[in-house]
C-alpha positions in Angstrom: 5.0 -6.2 6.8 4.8 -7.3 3.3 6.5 -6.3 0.3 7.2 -7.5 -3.1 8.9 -5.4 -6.0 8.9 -2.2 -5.1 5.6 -2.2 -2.9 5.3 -2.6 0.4 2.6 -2.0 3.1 2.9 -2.3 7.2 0.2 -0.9 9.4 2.8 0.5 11.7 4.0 3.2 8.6 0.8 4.6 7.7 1.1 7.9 8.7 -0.6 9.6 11.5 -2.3 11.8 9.4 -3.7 8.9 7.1 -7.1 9.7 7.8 -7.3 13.7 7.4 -9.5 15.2 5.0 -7.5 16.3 2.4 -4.4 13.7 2.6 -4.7 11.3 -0.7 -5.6 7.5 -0.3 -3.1 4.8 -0.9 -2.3 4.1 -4.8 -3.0 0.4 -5.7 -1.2 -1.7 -7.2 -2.0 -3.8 -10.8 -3.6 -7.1 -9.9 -0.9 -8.8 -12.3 1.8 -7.8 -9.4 2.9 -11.6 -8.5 3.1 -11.9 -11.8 5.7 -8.7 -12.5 8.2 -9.6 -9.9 10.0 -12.1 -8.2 12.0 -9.5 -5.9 11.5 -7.4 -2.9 13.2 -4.3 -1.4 13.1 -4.1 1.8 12.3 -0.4 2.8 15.3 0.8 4.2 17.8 -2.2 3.7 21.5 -1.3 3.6 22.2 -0.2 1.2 19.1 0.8 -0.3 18.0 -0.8 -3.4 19.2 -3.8 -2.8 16.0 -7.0 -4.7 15.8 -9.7 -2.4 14.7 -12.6 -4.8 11.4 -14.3 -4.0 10.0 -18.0 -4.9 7.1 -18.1 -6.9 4.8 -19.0 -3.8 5.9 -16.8 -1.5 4.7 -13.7 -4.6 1.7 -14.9 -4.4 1.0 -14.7 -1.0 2.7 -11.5 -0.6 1.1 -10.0 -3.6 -2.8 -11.3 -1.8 -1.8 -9.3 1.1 -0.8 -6.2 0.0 -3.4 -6.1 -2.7 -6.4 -6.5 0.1 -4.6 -4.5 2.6 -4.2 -1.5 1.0 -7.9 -2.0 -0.7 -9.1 -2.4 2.7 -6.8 0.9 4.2 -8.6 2.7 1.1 -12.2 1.6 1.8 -12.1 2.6 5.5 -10.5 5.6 4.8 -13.0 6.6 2.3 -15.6 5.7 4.8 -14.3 7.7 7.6 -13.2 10.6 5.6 -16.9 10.5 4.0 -18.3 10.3 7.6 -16.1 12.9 9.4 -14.8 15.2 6.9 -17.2 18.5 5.5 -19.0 17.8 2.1 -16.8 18.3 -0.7 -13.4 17.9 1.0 -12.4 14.4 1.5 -10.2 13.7 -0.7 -10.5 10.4 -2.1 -7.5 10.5 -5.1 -5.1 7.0 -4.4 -2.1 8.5 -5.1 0.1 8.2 -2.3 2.3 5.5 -2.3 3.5 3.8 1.0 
């Protein structure tokens, strides 16, 4: 799992139905996102909400991995849904946000 701000990514939450035709890709997030926060949220702390502060370094690395996973997530779901789904309804909108 990796997280930082407000984003997080773990290949055990994608949903089942990621890869359907008509469910929306993952939304990405600005490149500039080590940059924009030194925090996490862990997805469902107790209580909810709660920023966990995060060094410098540690952003950076964090911010790498959720950047290229989700890209990644996004580029073989585009290629599957492309592959698999009828012409004209994959849809390819990143909007969904993990």
């Amino acid at each position: 799992n990796y997280w930082l701000g407000k984003w997080f990514i773990g290949k055990y939450r994608l949903d089942s139905d990621f890869l359907k035709c008509d469910k929306t890709l993952l939304m990405e997030p600005p490149k500039d996102i080590a940059k924009q926060f030194d925090f996490y949220i862990r997805p469902g702390g107790k209580p909810y909400g709660v920023k966990e502060p995060v060094r410098p370094e540690v952003a950076k690395r964090e911010a790498f991995m959720i950047c290229q996973l989700i890209s990644r997530f996004n580029d073989a779901a585009a290629w599957f849904k492309d592959t698999t789904c009828e012409e004209g309804t994959a849809n390819h909108e990143k909007s969904f946000i993990f």
